[in-house]
C-alpha positions as CSV (number, residue, x, y, z in Angstrom):
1,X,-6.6,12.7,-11.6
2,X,-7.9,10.5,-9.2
3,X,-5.3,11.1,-6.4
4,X,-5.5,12.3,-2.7
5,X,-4.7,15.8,-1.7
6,X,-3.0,15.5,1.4
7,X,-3.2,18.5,4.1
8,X,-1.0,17.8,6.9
9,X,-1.1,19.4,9.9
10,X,1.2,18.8,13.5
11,X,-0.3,19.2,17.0
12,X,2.6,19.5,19.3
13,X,1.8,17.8,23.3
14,X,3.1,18.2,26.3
15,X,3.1,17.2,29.6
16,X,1.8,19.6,32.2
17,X,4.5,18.9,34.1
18,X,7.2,19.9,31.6
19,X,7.5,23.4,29.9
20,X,4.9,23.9,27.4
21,X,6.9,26.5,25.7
22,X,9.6,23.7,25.3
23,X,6.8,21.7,23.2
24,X,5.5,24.5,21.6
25,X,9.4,26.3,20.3
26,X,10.2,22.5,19.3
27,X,7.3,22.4,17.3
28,X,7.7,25.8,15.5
29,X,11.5,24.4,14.7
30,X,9.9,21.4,12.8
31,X,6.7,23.2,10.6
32,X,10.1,25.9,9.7
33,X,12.8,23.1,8.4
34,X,9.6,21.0,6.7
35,X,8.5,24.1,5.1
36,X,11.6,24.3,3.1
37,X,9.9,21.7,0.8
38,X,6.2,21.1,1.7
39,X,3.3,22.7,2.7
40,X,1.6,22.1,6.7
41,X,-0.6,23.5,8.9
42,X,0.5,24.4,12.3
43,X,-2.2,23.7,14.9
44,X,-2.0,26.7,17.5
45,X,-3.1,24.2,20.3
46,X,-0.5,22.4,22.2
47,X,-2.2,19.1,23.7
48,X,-1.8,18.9,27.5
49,X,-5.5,17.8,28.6
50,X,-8.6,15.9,27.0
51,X,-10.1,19.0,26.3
52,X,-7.1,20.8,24.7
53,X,-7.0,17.2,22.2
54,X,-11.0,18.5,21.7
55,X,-10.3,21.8,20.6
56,X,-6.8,20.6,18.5
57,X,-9.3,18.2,16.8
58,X,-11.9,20.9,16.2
59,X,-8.9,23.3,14.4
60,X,-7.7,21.0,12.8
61,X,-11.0,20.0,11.0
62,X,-11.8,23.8,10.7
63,X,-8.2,23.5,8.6
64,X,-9.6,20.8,6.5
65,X,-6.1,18.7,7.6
66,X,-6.8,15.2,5.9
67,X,-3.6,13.3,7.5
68,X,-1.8,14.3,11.2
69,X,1.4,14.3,12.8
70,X,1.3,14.3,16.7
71,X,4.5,15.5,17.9
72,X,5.8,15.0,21.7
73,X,7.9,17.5,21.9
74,X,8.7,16.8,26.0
75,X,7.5,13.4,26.9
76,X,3.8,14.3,26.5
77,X,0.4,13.3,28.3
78,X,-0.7,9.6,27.4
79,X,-4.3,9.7,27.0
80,X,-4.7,12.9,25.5
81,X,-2.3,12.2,22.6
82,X,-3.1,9.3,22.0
83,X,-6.8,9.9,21.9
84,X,-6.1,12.6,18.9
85,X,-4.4,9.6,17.0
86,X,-8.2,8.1,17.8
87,X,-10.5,10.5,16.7
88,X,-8.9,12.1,14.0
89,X,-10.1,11.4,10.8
90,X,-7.2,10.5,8.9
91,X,-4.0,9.0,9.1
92,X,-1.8,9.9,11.7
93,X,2.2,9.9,12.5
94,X,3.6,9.9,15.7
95,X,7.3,11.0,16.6
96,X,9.5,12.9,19.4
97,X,11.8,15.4,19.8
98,X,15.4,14.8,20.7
99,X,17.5,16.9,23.0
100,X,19.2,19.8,21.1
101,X,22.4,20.4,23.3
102,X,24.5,19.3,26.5
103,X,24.3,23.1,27.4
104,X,20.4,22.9,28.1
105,X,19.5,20.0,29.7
106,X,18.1,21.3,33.0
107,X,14.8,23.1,31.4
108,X,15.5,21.9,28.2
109,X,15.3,18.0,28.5
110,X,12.3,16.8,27.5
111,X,12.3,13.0,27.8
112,X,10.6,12.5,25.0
113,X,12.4,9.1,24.4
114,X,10.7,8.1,27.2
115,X,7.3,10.0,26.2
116,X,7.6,7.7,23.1
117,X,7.5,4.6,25.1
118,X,4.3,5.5,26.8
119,X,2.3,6.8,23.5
120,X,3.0,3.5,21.9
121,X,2.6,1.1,24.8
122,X,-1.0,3.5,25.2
123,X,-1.9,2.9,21.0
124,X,-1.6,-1.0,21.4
125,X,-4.3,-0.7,25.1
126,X,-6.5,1.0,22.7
127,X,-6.1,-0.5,19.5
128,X,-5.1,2.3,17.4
129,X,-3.4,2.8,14.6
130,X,-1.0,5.2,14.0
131,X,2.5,5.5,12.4
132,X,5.6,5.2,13.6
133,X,9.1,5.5,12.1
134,X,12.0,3.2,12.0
135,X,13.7,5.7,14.9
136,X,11.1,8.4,15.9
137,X,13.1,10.8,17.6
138,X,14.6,13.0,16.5
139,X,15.6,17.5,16.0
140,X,14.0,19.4,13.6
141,X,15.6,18.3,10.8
142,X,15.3,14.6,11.8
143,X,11.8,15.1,12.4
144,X,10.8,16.9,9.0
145,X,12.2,14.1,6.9
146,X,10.6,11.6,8.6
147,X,7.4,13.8,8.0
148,X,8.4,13.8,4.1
149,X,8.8,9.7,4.6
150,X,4.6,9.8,5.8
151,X,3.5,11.5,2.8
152,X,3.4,9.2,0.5
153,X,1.9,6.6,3.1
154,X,-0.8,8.9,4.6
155,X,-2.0,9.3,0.9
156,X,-2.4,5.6,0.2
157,X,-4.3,5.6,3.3
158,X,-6.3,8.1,2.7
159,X,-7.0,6.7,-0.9
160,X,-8.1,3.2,0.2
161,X,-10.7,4.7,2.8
162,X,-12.4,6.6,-0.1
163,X,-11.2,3.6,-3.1
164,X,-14.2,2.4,-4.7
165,X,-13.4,-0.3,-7.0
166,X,-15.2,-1.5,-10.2
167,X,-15.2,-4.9,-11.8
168,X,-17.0,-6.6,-14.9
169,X,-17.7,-10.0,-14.9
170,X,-16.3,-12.9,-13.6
171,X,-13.1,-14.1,-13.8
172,X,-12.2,-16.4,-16.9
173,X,-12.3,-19.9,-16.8
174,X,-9.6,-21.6,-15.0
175,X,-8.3,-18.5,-13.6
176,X,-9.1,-19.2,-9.9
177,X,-5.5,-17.3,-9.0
178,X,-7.7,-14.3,-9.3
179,X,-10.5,-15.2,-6.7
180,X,-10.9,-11.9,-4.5
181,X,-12.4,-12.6,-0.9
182,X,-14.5,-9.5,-0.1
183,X,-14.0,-9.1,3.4
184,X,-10.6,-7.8,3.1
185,X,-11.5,-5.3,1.1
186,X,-14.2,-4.0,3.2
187,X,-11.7,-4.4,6.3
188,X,-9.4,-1.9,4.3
189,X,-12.2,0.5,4.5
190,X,-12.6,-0.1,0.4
191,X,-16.2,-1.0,-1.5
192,X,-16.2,-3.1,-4.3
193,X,-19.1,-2.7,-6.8
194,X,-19.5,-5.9,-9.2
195,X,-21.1,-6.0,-12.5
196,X,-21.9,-8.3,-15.3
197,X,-20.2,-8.0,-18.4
198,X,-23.5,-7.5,-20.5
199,X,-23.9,-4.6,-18.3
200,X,-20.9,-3.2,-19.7
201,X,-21.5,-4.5,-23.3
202,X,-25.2,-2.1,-23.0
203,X,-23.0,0.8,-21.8
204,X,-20.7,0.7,-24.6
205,X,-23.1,0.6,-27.2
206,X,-24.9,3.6,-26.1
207,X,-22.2,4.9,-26.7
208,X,-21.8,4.2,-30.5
209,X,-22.5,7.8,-32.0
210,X,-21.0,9.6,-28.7
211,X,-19.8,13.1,-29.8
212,X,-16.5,13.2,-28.1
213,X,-15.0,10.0,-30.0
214,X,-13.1,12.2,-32.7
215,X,-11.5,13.9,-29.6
216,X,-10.6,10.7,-28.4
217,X,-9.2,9.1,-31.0
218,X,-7.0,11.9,-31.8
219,X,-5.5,12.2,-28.8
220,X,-5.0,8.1,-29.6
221,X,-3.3,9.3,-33.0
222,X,-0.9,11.5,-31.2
223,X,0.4,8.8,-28.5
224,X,1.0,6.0,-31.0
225,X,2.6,7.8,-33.4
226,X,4.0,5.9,-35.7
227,X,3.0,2.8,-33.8
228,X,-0.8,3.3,-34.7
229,X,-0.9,0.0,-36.6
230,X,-4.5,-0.7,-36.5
231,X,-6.1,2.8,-37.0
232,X,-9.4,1.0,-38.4
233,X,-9.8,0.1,-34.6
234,X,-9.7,3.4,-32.7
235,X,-12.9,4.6,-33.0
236,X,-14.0,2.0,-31.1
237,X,-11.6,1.8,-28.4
238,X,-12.2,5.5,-28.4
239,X,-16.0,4.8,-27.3
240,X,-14.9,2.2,-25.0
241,X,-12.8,4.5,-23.3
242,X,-15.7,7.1,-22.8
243,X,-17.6,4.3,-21.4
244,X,-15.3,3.2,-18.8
245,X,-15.0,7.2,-17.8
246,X,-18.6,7.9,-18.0
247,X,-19.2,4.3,-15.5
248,X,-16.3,5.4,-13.2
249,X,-18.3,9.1,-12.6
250,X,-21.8,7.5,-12.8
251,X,-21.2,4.7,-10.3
252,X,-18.5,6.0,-8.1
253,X,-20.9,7.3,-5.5
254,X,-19.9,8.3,-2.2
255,X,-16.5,7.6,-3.0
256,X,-13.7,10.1,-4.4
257,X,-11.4,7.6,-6.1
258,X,-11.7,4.4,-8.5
259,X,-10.1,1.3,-9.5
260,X,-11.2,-1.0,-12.3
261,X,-11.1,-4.8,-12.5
262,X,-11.9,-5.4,-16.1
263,X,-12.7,-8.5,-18.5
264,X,-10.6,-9.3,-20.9
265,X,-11.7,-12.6,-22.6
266,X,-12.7,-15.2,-24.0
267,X,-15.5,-13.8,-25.1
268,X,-15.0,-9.6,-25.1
269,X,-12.9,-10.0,-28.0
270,X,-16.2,-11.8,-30.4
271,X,-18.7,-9.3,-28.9
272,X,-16.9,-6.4,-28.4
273,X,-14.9,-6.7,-31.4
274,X,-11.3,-5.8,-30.2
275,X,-9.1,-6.4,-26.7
276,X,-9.5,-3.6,-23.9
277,X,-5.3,-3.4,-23.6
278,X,-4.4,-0.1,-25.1
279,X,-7.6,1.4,-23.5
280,X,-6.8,0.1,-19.8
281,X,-3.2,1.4,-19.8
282,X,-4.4,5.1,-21.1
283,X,-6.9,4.9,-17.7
284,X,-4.4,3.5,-16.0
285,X,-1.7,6.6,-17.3
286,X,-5.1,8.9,-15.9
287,X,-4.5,7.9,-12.5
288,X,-7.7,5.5,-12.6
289,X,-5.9,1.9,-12.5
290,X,-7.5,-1.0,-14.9
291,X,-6.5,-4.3,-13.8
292,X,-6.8,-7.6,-16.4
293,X,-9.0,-10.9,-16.1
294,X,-11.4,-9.5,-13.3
295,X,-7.8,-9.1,-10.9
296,X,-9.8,-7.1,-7.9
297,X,-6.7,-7.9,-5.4
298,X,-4.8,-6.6,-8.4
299,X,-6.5,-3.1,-9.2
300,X,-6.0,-2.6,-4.9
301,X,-2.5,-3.2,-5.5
302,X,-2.1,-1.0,-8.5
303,X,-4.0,2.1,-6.5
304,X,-1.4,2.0,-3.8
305,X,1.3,1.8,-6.0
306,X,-0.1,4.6,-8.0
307,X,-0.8,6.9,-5.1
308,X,2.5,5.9,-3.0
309,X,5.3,7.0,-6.5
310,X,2.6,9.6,-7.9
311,X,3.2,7.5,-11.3
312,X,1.8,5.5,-14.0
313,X,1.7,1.9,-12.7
314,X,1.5,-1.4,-14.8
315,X,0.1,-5.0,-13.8
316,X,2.1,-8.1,-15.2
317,X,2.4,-11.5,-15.0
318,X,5.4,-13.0,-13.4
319,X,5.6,-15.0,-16.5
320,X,8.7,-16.8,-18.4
321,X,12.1,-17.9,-17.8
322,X,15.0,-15.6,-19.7
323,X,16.8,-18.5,-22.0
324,X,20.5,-19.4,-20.7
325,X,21.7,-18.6,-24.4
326,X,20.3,-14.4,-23.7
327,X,21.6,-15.0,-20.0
328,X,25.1,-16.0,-21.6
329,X,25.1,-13.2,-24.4
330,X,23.6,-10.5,-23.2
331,X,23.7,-10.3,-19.4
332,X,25.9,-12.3,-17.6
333,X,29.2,-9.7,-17.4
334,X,27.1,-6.9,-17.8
335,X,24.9,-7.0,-14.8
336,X,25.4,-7.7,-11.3
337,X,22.7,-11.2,-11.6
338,X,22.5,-14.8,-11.8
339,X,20.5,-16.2,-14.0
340,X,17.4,-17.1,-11.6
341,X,17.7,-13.4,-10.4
342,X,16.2,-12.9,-13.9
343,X,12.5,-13.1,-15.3
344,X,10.4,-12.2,-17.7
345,X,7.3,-9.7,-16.5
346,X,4.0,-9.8,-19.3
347,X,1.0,-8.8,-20.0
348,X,-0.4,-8.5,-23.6
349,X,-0.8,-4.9,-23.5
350,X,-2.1,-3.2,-20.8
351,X,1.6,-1.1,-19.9
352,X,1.2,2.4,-20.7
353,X,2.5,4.6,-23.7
354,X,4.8,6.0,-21.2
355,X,6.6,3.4,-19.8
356,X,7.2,1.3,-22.7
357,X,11.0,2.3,-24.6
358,X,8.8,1.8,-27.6
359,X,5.2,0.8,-28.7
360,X,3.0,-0.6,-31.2
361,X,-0.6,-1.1,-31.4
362,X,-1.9,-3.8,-33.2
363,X,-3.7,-7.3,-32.8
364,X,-2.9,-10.0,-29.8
365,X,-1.0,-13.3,-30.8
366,X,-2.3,-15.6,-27.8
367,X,-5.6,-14.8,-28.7
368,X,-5.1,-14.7,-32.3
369,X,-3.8,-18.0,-31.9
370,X,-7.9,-19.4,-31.3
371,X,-9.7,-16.3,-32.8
372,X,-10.1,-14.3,-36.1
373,X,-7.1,-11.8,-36.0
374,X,-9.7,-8.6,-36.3
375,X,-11.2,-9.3,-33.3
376,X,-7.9,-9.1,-31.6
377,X,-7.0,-5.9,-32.8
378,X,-6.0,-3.2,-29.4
379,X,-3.1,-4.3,-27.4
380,X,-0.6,-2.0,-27.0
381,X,2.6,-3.8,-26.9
382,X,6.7,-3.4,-26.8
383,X,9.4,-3.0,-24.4
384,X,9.1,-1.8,-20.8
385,X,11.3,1.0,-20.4
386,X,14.6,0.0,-17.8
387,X,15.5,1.0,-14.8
388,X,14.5,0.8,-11.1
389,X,11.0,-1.1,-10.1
390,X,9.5,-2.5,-7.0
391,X,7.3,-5.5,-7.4
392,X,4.9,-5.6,-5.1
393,X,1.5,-7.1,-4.3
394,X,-1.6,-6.8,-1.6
395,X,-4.1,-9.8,-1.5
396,X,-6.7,-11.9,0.3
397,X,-5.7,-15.3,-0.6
398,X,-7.7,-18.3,-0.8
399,X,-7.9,-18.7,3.5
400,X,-9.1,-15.0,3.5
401,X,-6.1,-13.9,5.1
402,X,-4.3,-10.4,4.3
403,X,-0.6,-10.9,2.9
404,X,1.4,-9.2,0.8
405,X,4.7,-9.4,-1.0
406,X,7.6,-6.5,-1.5
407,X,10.9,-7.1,-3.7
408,X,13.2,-4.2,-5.2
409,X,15.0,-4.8,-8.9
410,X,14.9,-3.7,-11.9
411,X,14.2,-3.7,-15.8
412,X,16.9,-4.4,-17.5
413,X,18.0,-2.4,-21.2
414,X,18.1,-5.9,-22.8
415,X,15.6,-6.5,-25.8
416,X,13.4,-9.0,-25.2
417,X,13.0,-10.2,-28.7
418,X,9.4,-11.3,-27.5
419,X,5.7,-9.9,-27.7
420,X,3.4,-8.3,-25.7
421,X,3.9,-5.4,-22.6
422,X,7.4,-7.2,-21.9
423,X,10.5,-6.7,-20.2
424,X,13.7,-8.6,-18.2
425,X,13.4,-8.6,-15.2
426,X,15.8,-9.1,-12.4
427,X,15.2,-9.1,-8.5
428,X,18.5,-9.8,-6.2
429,X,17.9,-13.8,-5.1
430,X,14.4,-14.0,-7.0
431,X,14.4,-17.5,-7.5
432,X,14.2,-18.1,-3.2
433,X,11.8,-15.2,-3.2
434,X,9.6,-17.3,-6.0
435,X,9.6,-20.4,-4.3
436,X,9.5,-19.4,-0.5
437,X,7.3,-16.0,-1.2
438,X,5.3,-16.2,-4.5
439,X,4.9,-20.1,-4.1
440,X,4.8,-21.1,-0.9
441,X,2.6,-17.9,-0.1
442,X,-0.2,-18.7,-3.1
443,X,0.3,-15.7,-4.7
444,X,-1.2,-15.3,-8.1
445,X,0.5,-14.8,-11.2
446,X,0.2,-10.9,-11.3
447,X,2.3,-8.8,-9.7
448,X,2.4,-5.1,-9.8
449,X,4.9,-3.2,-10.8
450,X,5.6,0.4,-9.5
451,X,8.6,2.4,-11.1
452,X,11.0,3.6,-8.8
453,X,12.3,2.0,-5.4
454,X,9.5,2.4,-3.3
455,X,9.5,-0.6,-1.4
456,X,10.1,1.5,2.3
457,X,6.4,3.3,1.9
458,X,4.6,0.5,0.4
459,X,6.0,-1.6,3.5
460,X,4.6,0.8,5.8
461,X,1.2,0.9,4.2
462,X,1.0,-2.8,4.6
463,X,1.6,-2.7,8.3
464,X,-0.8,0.4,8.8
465,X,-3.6,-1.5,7.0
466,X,-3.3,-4.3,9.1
467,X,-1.0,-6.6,7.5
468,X,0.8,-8.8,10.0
469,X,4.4,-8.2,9.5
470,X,5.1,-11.7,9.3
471,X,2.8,-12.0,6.3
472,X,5.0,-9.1,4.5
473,X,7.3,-11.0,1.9
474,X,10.3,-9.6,0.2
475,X,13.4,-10.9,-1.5
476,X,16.0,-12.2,1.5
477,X,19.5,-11.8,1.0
478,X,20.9,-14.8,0.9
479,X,21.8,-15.0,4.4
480,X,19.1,-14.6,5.8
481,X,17.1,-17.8,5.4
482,X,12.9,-18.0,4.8
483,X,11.7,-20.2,7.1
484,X,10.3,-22.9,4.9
485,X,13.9,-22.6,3.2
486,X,16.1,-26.0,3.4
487,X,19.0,-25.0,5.7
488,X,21.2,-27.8,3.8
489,X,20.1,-26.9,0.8
């Protein structure tokens, strides 16, 4: 739930002073090696005028297409193809056809390498964005996976023009790493919609005799297993949940999808009577990302990530040193890593069921450390489940600029012999990317963690969001220096 359909259609152009048919055969060569794996709509208009683009643009709305790919399949008329990047509503792709043979290059040369050129220089004059590949030309098959390489990027921006997202309260005390400057959002095309926390608290116990909390909680019973160690507590997590899900379709309005930026403590735990944890990673497992301490930036970057690897997502802090002695004993030999490639990612329990390698539910020892333990009771916590990740943040930061970090690694099958949502962590040269990334950018302490390598689509979202590539951050091999990096150092 709360995902993007995508419908993707193709509008091949041409120039009027090439063959149309050579536009027009290219095109039908593409939508047949694409439709090997995925589905498109094949717009019967090839673009050679403004009021071809008028009537492509009109089919494709009749075809309900959500996200476009303009294909120059010669080199293709300027205005009118880039103007369909312009008024379509939706994402678009742009990418050219390659010659097919040294036995046709009288009629069939199509310069569209040179087309290219044009459309691009064109965009920029008009301030359009569109997407282009790493190499956009290409045959057929060239062309077709570089469609399957939009997919995943069209949906995130199709998600964060109809993202809504919801947050309760303000942030803690002393938690100023989580200040969210609104105009970003809003220049992302998302609405934000804040609330007070006694808001939420009235919802909730409205709530209190809700018919569907057996349901609930079952479902509860069946996921934890035999790691249900506070069973006294899930009838009311289970009306919590039901609150957050009855908000989310009560207040998301004229949007499709939702994000939440919850509240956690100090005081939740004394009113409410239990932590959120176990309940935000079941939403978040739903598709419907809930983000801890009132992290707005945070719930943004958890939609992308959830909508770029169709996957459960989880939100952590970048939070402790792994000891030399572990380093030594357990990893060092073993894995490909230095010591300061490795890290500790947290959070007290808000990773899903699903990606932890095993779970328990019970009470929350930082809090429990300055509260009655009952009132502590709902954090789901254990292991985080090893293998690939991608790391990744998108954030206004105190100046109100957009940035955004990348970095590829992994979770390594190490136990952490620690508490919480917890795993070991370990990013290729992460101790240059903390201090000349996460530091020297003033990135907060949460980071979000997708699982799988998916570092090439989320990079591309950032760009087609507006996301200056210089303000993209990732983990630099070693020879390749950051530039506030000491060159002597």
């Amino acid at each position: 739930m709360n995902m993007p359909e995508l419908k993707l259609g193709i509008v091949a152009v041409s120039r009027d002073c090439f063959p149309m048919s050579l536009s027009e055969g290219r095109r039908k060569a593409v939508v047949e090696e694409f439709s090997k794996k995925n589905v498109i709509y094949e717009c019967p208009v090839v673009v050679e005028s403004e009021v071809d683009m008028k009537k492509a643009l009109a089919d494709l709305k009749e075809a309900s297409c959500n996200a476009l790919v303009v294909y120059l399949g010669n080199f293709g008329p300027e205005t009118p193809e880039t103007l369909l990047a312009k008024y379509f509503d939706g994402p678009v792709m742009i990418v050219a056809a390659a010659e097919e043979t040294g036995d046709n290059l009288i009629q069939g040369r199509g310069d569209a390498y040179c087309g290219m050129l044009n459309a691009s220089y064109n965009l920029k004059l008009r301030n359009i964005k569109a997407y282009i590949p790493e190499y956009p030309v290409g045959d057929a098959k060239d062309v077709a996976e570089m469609m399957e390489e939009f997919i995943p990027i069209a949906r995130a921006i199709i998600g964060l023009n109809n993202l809504k997202i919801i947050s309760f309260g303000p942030r803690p005390q002393d938690f100023l790493a989580c200040n969210a400057p609104i105009k970003q959002l809003y220049n992302l095309g998302v609405e934000i919609e804040e609330n007070s926390e006694l808001d939420l608290f009235e919802a909730f116990n409205k709530h209190a005799k809700d018919k569907r909390i057996p349901e609930v909680v079952k479902s509860m019973e069946e996921e934890l297993g035999a790691g249900n160690k506070k069973p006294e507590i899930l009838h009311k997590l289970a009306q919590y949940e039901l609150t957050l899900l009855d908000w989310v379709e009560g207040h998301k309005g004229s949007r499709e999808y939702v994000a939440i930026a919850g509240k956690c403590w100090p005081a939740f735990q004394t009113q409410f009577g239990f932590v959120p944890c176990y309940v935000n990673s079941r939403l978040t497992a739903m598709g419907i990302p809930v983000s801890c301490e009132v992290d707005i930036y945070g719930a943004l970057s958890e939609f992308i990530g959830t909508v770029v690897s169709e996957d459960t997502v989880t939100l952590l802090d970048i939070n402790n040193t792994v000891p030399k002695d572990m380093y030594e004993s357990e990893i060092k030999g073993s894995y490909n890593y230095k010591l300061n490639d490795t890290f500790m990612g947290f959070h007290c329990g808000n990773t899903a069921a699903g990606k932890l390698s095993f779970c328990s539910m019970k009470y929350q020892l930082i809090m429990a450390r300055n509260l009655p333990e009952e009132v502590t009771q709902g954090t789901l916590e254990g292991d985080i489940v090893p293998g690939d990740i991608t790391f990744f943040r998108l954030q206004s930061t105190a100046d109100a600029k957009l940035r955004g970090y990348i970095a590829h690694g992994e979770v390594l099958p190490v136990a952490t012999r620690s508490f919480g949502g917890i795993g070991i962590f370990a990013i290729p040269e992460m101790a240059r990317f903390y201090r000349h990334v996460l530091v020297e950018g003033n990135y907060p302490h949460h980071g979000a963690v997708a699982f799988g390598h998916f570092g090439k689509a989320l990079y591309e979202v950032f760009k087609y969001v507006g996301v200056e590539v210089e303000e993209i951050g990732f983990n630099q091999p070693k020879s390749m220096l950051y530039k506030t990096e000491n060159p002597f150092n």
